[in-house]
N, C-alpha and C positions, 0 to 999 in steps of 0.2 A: 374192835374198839371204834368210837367215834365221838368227835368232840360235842359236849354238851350232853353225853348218853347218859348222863350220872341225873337228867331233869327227868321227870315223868314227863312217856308220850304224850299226853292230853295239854302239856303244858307246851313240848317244843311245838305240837300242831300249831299252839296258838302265835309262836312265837316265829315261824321259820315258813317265809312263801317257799323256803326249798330248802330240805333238813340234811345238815353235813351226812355224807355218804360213811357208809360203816368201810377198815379198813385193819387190815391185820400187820405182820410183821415182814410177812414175806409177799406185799406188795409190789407196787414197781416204786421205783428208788424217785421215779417223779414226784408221785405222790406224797411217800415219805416224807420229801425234803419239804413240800410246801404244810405238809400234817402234824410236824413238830409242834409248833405252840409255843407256850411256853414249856422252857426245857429246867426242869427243876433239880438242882443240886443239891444233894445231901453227904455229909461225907460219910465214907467207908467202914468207919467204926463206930457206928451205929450198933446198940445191942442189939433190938428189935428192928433190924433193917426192914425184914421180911415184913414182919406186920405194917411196919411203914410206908412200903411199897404200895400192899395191898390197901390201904387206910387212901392213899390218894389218888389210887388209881380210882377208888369209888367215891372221888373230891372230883372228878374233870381230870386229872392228867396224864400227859397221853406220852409224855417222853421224859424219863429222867436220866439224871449222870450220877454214879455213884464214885465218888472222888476219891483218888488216893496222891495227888498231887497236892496243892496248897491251902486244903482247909487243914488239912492233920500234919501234926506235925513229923520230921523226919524220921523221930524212933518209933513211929507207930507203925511205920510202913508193913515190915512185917506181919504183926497181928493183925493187921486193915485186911492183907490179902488173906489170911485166914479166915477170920471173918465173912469176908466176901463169898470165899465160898460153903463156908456153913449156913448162909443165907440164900444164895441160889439153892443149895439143894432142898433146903426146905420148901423154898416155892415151888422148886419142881415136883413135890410132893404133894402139892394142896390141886387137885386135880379140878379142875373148873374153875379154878382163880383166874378174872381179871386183873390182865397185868400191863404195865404199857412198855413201851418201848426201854429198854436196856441200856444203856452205855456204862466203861466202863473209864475212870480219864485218869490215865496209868502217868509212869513218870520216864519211863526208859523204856525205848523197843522190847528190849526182851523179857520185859514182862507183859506184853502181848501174847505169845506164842506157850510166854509159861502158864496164865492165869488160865487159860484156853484148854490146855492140859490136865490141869488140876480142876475143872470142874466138870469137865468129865461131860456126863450126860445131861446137866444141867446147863453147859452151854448151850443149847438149845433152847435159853431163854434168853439169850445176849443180842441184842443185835449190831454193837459194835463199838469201838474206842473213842475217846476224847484224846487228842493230842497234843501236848502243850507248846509252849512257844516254837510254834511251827515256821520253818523255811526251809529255802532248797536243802541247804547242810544237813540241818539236823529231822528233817522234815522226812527223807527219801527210807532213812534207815527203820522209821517207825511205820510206813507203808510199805516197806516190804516186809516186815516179821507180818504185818494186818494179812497180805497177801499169804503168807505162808502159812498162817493159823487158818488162815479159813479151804485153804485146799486142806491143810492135812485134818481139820475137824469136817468140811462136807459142810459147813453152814455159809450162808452170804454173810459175811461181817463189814459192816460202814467203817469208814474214816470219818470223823469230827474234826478237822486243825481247829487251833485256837489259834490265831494272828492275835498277837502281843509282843515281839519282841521289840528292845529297842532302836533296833537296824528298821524295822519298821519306820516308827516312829520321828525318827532322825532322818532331815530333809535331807542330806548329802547321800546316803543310803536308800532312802524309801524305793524309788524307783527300779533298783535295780534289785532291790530284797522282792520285790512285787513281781519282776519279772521272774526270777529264781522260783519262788512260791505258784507263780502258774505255770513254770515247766513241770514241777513236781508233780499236782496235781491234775494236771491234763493229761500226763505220763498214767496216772492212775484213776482215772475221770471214772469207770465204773464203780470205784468203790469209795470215792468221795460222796459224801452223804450232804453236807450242809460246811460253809464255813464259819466259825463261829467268833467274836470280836472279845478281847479280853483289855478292855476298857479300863479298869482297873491297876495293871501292867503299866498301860501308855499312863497314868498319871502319875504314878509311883517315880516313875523317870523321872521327874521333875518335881516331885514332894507336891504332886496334885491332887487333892479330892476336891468331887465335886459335892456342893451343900443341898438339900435337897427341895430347894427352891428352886436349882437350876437343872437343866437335861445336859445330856453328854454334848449337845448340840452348842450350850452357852459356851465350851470350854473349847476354843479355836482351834488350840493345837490337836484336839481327838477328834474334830470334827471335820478339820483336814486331812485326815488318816481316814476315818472313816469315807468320805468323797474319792477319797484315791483309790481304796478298797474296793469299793462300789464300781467304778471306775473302771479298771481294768479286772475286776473278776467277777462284776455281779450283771456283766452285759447280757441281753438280752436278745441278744441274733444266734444262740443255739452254743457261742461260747463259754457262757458263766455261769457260777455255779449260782448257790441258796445263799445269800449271807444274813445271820441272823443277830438280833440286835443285843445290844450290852448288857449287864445285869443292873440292877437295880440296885442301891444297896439299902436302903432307909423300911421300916415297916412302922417306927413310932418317932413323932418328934413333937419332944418337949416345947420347944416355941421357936416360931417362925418369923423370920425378918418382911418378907412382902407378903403383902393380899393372896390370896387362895386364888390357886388358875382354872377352880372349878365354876364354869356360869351357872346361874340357880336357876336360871329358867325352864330350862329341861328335867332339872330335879321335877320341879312342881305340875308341870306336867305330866310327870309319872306320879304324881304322889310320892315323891321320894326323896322330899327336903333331909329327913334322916339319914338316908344312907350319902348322901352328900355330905352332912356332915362328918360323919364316921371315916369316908374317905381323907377328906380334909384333914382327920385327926390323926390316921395313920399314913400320913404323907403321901398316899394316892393320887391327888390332884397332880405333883410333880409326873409321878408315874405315866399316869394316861396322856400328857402333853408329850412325855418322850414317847411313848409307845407310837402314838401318833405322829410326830416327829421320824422315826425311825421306817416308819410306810412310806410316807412321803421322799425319805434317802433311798428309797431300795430295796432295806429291810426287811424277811420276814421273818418272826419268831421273835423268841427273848432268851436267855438266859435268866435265871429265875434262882433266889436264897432264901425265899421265904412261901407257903405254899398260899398265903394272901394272894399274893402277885399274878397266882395266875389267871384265876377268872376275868380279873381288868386285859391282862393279852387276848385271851378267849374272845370274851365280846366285843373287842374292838378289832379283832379278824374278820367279825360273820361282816358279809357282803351285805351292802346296805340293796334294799327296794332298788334306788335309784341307778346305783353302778350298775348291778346287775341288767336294768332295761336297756343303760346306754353300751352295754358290752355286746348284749345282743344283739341290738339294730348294728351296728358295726360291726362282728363277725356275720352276719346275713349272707350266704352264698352269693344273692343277689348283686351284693356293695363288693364284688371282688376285683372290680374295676376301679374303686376308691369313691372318691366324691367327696361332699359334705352334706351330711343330715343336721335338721334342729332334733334335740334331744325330745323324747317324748314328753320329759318333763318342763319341755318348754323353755328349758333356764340355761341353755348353753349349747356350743355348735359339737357334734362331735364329726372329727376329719377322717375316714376312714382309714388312710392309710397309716398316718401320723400316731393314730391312736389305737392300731390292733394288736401291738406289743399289750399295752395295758391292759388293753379287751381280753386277751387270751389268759394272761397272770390272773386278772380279775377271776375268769370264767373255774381257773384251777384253783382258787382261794373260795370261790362260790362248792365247789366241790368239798372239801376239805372240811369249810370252818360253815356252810350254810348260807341261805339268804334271807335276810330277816322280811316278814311282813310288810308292809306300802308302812302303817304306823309304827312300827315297832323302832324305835333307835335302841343306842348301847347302854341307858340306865334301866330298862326293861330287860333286858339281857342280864346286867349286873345284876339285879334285883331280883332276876329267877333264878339267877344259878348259887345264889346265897344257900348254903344248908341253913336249914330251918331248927 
């Protein structure tokens, strides 16, 4: 698989000075983790799971969670996990299907090790669990059963935590919930995949939604969680893991209180006043501000409810023209003594030592998501990866 492989060559030639690299499931778990994308949720009881699957994996996506926690409800559980595996095995059966990455976001450990079990030889299309309101407590016991399905099945299976709870959340706790959360996970660092934020959770606490004029960022109390998060697990000296950003919840809205956060100039540039609007009409504009928002915190990925959602994460991953030059002159064997360079664009100093962390992230995001062309920005991206 690789992101954008759903465009015709002729198209990404024209779009990509360097085309995301193809990449499977039994990759290195580096990869993976910065490869996710958006990460698209569907729940579990889904008739046509299977066809669903296949339906957007040939949309652009490249990682999904198939839910049996909080989109279905509690008496479905059972037939959910039925289901589930009436659906792997049909995939396992379509022999040359493009398929993307697996997850499975269960609700108690031991249905880890059982769902594992019961799919038999189809697990072999999983590559690993969603965990929900994860900490030390309850966090250890769902990474050891992950541990134990994946020796007694012979496959690599990931952890996903989802960070949601309200020990989080709550300032008199946070800190020490954070520390708990990364003994856990450092205890099991090979088979931690990404962490993932459950946004949603921290606002509930407090009778919070956010409207979709605002990013997760307007909302103090989640965006001090998310900093903390960042913070002590998403470091960047060989410590911290992948953290990925919130879901989205909006895909139409009826009418909006401020101005559209999308600028028109860039539309028109592309010729692409239309799809501006369109954006604009299905609450997009909000989207792409958080998306963008969520790089700048640390950020990579999304959580994803809607499969609109994804191509806006998509294209605003691929590595621009300009990151890409100033990541290279500053990783340069040469510059391994540090210094300062002017950027070849002219428009800014880059410090070598200060700024190789982001050079190297950049250089592993230029892998993964691509680097777009000297002109190409993200409504040209949007704009190609539109099905026609």
């Amino acid at each position: 698989m690789r992101h954008f492989g759903h465009i015709a060559p002729e198209v990404r030639q024209r779009l990509f000075h360097q085309e995301p690299c193809e990449f499977t499931a039994d990759s290195s778990a580096r990869l993976l983790s910065a490869a996710l994308g958006a990460t698209l949720y569907s729940p579990a009881t889904r008739p046509r799971l299977a066809d669903d699957i296949v339906k957007q994996a040939g949309r652009g996506v490249v990682s999904m969670v198939l839910c049996l926690e909080d989109s279905i409800d509690d008496a479905e559980v059972p037939d959910a996990e039925e289901n589930l595996v009436r659906q792997f095995t049909d995939l396992a059966g379509r022999a040359g299907a493009d398929l993307p990455l697996l997850f499975i976001r269960v609700r108690a450990p031991e249905q880890i090790p059982d769902l594992v079990r019961r799919l038999g030889p189809a697990a072999r299309l999983l590559s690993g669990f969603v965990m929900p309101k994860f900490d030390e407590e309850r966090g250890i016991p769902f990474l050891e059963a992950l541990d134990s399905a994946s020796s007694a099945s012979g496959r690599r299976l990931f952890a996903m935590p989802v960070l949601e709870s309200p020990e989080l959340l709550y300032r008199e706790s946070r800190v020490g919930t954070l520390e708990g959360i990364s003994r856990a996970v450092d205890k099991y660092r090979d088979r931690v995949l990404a962490l993932r934020l459950g946004v949603t959770d921290f606002c509930s606490s407090y009778g919070l939604r956010r409207a979709p004029d605002m990013t997760a960022y307007d909302v103090q109390i989640v965006a001090s969680v998310i900093a903390d998060v960042v913070n002590m697990l998403g470091r960047a000296d060989g410590t911290g893991f992948t953290v990925t950003g919130p879901v989205w919840e909006y895909f139409r809205v009826q009418e909006r209180m401020f101005k559209p956060q999308l600028r028109r100039s860039p539309f028109l540039e592309g010729q692409a006043d239309e799809l501006r609007e369109a954006l604009i009409e299905h609450s997009m504009d909000g989207l792409l501000r958080e998306i963008t928002l969520d790089q700048a915190n640390g950020l990579l990925g999304k959580t994803c409810i809607h499969p609109s959602h994804v191509l806006p994460v998509h294209a605003l991953s691929v590595v621009s023209h300009e990151e890409f030059s100033d990541a290279q002159d500053i990783l340069r064997p040469e510059r391994g003594g540090g210094g300062v360079l002017r950027s070849a664009y002219t428009n800014k100093m880059n410090e070598v030592k200060p700024h190789r962390a982001w050079a190297e992230r950049t250089m592993l995001r230029a892998d993964v998501f691509g680097v777009a062309n000297e002109d190409i920005g993200f409504v040209e991206l949007l704009a190609a990866g539109i099905p026609g």
